[in-house]
C-alpha positions, -999 to 999 in steps of 0.1 A, spaced: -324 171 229 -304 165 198 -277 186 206 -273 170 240 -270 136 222 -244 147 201 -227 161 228 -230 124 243 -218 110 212 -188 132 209 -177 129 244 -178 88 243 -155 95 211 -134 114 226 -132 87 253 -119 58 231 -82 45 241 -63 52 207 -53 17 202 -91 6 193 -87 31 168 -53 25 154 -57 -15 155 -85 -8 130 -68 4 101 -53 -31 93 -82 -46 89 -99 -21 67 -71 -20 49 -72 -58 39 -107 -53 35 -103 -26 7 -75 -54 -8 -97 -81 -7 -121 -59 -28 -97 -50 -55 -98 -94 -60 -136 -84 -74 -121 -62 -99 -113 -73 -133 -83 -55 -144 -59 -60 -176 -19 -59 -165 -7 -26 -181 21 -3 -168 19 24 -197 31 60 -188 -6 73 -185 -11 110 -180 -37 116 -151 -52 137 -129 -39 153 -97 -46 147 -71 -67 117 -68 -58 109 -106 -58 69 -111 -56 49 -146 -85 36 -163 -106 12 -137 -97 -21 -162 -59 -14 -162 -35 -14 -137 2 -29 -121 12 -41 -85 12 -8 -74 -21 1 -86 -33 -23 -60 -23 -8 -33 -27 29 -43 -65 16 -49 -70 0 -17 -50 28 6 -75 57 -15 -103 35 -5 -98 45 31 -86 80 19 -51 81 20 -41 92 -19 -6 82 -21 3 97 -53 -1 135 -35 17 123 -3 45 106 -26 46 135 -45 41 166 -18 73 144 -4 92 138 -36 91 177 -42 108 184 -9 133 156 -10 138 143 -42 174 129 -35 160 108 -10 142 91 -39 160 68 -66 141 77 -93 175 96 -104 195 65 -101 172 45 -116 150 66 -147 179 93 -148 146 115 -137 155 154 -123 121 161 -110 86 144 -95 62 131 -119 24 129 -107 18 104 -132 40 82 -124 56 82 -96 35 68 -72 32 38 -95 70 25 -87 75 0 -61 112 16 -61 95 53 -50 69 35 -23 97 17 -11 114 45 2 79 62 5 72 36 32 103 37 48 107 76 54 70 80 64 60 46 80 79 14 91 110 -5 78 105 -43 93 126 -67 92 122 -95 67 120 -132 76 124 -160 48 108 -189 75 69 -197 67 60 -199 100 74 -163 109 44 -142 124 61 -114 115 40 -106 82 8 -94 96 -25 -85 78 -16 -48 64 16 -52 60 33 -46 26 59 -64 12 78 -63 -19 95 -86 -42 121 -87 -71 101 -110 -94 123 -129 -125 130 -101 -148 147 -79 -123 114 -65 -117 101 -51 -87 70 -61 -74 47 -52 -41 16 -68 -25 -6 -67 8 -7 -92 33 -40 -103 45 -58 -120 73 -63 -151 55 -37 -179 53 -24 -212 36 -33 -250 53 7 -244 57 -2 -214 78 18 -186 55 -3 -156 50 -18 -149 20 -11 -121 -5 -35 -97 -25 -13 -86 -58 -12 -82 -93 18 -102 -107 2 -100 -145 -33 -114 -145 -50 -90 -125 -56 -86 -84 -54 -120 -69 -52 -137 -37 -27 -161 -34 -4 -185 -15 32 -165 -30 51 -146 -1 82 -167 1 79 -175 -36 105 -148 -48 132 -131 -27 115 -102 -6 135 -66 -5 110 -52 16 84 -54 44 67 -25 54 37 -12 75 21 22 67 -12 37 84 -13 19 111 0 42 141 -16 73 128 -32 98 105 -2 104 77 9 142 66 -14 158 41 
């Protein structure tokens, strides 16, 4: 009898459409964002040597990126071994020689540089356009965006399904107090919006 239930329960899987399935990784994924607003964690982007894979900073530290490598490992996806398993194929395609003067992948840090998901996101997921107007729909819960913050320094957060009594989505980042949700997307100029996960299982 049990077998045949499984065999029930497997078939009625097997049975549902792909889009159920795909639309929910979005809102997991600003589930597992929303969580990371519980956390209290001290702004520090020190070169920390960790493990791989799976290796993460201490739990009370952390940047903008940590946010989002946090929330995506949540729902299993470890970007720092799919930035790096692609970094060690196609470096060049990467700026961290432009920009660090680097000549090979680094597991410890990598991963943690808007710069490197940028292009991360854009080889392996989607490039969307960006809009500047507040009551674009564009920006939709899941979707990362990134920023260049005062300081010439790049920044990233996660949009969520929760917005502002002027209708703008909100955003869970760490800009240097910790994982917050705020009211900030048009506050700096964007350089990126991105959408990753959504479609399908990514390359391990």
């Amino acid at each position: 009898m049990v077998s045949v239930i499984r065999a029930l329960c497997l078939a009625s899987l097997m049975l549902l459409p792909l889009p159920i399935v795909a639309d929910a990784f979005p809102s997991r994924l600003v589930e597992a964002a929303l969580e990371r607003t519980r956390h209290s964690v001290w702004y520090d982007g020190s070169y920390v040597r960790i493990d791989y894979p799976g290796g993460d900073v201490p739990a009370d530290t952390g940047v903008c990126t940590d946010v989002v490598i946090r929330a995506y490992r949540a729902l299993g996806i470890d970007l720092q071994q799919q930035v790096h398993e692609d970094m060690r194929q196609h470096f060049d395609q990467y700026p961290s020689r432009r920009i660090w003067g680097l000549k090979r992948p680094d597991t410890n840090i990598d991963h943690r540089r808007v710069p490197n998901l940028q292009a991360f996101f854009t080889r392996h997921g989607q490039s969307l356009p960006v809009s500047k107007h507040p009551e674009s729909e564009s920006y939709q819960p899941g979707d990362l965006v990134t920023w260049m913050v005062p300081g010439n320094r790049p920044h990233i957060g996660i949009v969520v399904d929760r917005k502002s009594t002027a209708g703008v989505p909100l955003i869970v980042h760490n800009i240097g107090y910790g994982p917050k949700l705020e009211d900030m997307l048009f506050d700096y100029p964007i350089t990126g919006h991105y959408r990753y996960g959504h479609l399908a299982v990514p390359e391990r």
